[in-house]
C-alpha positions as YAML, in Angstrom:
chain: A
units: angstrom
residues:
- id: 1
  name: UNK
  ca: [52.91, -161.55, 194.87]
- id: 2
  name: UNK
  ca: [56.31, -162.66, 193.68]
- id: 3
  name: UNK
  ca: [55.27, -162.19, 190.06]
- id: 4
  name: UNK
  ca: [54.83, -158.13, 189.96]
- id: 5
  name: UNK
  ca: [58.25, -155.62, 189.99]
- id: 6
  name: UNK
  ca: [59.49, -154.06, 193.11]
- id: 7
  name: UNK
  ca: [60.55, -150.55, 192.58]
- id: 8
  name: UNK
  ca: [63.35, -149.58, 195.10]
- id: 9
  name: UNK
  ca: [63.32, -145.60, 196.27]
- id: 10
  name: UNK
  ca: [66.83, -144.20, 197.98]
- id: 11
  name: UNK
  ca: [66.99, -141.01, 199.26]
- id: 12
  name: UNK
  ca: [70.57, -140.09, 200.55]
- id: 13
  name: UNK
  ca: [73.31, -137.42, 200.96]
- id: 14
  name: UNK
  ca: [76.56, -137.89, 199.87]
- id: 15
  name: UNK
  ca: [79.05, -137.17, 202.39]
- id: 16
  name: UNK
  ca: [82.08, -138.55, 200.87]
- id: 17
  name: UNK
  ca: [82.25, -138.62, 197.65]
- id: 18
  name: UNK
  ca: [85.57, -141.11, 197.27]
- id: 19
  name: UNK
  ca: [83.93, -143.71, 199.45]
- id: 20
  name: UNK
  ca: [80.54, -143.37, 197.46]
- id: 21
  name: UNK
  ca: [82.68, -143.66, 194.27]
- id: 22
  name: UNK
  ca: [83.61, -147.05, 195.46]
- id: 23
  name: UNK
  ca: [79.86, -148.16, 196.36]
- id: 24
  name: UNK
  ca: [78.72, -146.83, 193.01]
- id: 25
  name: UNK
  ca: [81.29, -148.75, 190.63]
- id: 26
  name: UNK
  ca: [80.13, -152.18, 192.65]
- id: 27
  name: UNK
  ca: [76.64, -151.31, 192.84]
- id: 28
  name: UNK
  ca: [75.41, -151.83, 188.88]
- id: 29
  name: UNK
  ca: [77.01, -155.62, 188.57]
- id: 30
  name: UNK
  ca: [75.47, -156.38, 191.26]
- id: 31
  name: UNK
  ca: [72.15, -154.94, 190.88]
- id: 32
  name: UNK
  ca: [72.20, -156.96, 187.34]
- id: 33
  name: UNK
  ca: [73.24, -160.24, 188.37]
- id: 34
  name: UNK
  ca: [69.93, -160.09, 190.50]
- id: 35
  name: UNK
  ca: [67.91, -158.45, 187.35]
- id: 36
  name: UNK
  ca: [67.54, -154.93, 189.11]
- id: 37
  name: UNK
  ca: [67.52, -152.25, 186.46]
- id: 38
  name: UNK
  ca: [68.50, -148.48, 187.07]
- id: 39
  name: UNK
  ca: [65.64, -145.95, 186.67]
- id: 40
  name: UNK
  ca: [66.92, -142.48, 187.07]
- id: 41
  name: UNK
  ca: [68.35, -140.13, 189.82]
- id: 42
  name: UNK
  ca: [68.08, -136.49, 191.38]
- id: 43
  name: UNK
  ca: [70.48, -134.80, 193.14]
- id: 44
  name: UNK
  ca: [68.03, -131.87, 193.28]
- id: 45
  name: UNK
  ca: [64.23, -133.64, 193.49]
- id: 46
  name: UNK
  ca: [61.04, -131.29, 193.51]
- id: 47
  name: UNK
  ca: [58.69, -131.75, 196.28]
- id: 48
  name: UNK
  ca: [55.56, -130.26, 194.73]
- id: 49
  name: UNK
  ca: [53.25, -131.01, 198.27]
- id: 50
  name: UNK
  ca: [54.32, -131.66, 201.69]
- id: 51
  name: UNK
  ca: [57.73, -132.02, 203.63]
- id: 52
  name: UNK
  ca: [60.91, -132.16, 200.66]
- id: 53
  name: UNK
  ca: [63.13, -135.06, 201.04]
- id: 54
  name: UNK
  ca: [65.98, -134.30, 203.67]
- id: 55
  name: UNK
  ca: [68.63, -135.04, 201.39]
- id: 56
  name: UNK
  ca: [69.79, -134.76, 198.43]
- id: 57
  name: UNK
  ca: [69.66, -137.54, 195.83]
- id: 58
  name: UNK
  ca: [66.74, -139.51, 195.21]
- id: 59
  name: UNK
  ca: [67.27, -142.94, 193.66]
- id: 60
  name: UNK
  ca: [64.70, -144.78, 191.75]
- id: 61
  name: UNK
  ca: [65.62, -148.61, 190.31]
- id: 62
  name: UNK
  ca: [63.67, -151.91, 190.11]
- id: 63
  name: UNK
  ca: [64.05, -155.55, 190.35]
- id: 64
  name: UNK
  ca: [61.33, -157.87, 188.51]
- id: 65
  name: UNK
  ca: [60.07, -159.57, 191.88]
- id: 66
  name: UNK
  ca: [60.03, -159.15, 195.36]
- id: 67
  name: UNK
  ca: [62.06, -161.83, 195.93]
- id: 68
  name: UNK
  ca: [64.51, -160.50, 193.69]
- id: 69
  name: UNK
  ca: [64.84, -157.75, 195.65]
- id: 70
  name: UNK
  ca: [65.11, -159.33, 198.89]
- id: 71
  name: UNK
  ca: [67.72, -161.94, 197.54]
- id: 72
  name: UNK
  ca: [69.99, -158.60, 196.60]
- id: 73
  name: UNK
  ca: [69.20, -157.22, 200.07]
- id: 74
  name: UNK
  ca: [70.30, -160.26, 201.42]
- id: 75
  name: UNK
  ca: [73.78, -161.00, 198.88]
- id: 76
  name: UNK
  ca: [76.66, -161.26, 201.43]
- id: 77
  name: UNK
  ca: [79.20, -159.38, 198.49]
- id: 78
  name: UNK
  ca: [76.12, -156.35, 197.98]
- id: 79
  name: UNK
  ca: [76.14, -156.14, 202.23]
- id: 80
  name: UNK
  ca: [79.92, -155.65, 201.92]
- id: 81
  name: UNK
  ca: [80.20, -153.20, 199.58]
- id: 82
  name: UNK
  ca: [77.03, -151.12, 201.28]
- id: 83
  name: UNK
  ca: [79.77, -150.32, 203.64]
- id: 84
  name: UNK
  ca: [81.07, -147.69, 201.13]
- id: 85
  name: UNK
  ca: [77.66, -146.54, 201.07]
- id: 86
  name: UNK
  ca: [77.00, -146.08, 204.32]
- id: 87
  name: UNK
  ca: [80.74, -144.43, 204.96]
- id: 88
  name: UNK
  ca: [80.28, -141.97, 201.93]
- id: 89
  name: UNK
  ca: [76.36, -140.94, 202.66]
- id: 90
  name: UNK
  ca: [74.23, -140.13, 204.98]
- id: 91
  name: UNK
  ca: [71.11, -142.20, 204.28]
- id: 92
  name: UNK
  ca: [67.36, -141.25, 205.20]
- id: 93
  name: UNK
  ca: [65.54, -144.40, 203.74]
- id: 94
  name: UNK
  ca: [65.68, -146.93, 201.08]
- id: 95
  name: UNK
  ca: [62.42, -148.30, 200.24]
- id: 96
  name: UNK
  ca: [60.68, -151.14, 198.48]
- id: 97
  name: UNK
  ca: [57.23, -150.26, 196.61]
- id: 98
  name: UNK
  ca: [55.61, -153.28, 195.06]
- id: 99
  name: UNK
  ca: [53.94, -152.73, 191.60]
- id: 100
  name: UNK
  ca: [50.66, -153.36, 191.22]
- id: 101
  name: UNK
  ca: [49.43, -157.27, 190.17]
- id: 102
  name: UNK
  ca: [48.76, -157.72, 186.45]
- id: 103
  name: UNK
  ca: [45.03, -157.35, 185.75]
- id: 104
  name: UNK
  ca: [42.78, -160.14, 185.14]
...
């Protein structure tokens, strides 16, 4: 299942915008050097059924494999500078949706 993309979905509040600053200007490198590519975000998303999202940015990006994914998860210099994250926001989930397997 290595072989499909991983899509990555964030939803978060910013709660200091400085120390967010600093997550966000290490975050893209990073993401790259582990082929993740940024999809889009929403500070104001549109729940069309059921419970809105809590907060209020929704992040959407993708890496080409699971283990992709997992190996950025993992990347001692990305854990480091998630502590900007997780001083400037207030974070309700970040998860991993795997794309569906090429058809035969």
């Amino acid at each position: 299942m290595n072989d499909v993309p991983v899509y990555m979905i964030v939803n978060l509040a910013v709660t200091d915008a400085s120390e967010y600053r600093k997550y966000e200007k290490g975050f893209f490198p990073i993401l790259k050097r582990f082929g993740g590519k940024f999809l889009t975000f929403d500070d104001n998303p549109l729940a069309l059924e059921g419970l809105a999202p809590r907060s209020g940015r929704m992040i959407i990006f993708s890496f080409p494999s699971e283990k992709a994914a997992k190996d950025w998860w993992a990347d001692q210099e990305y854990q480091k500078l998630s502590e900007y994250r997780r001083a400037g926001t207030k974070m309700e989930f970040l998860t991993m949706v795997r794309g569906l397997p090429p058809r035969a």
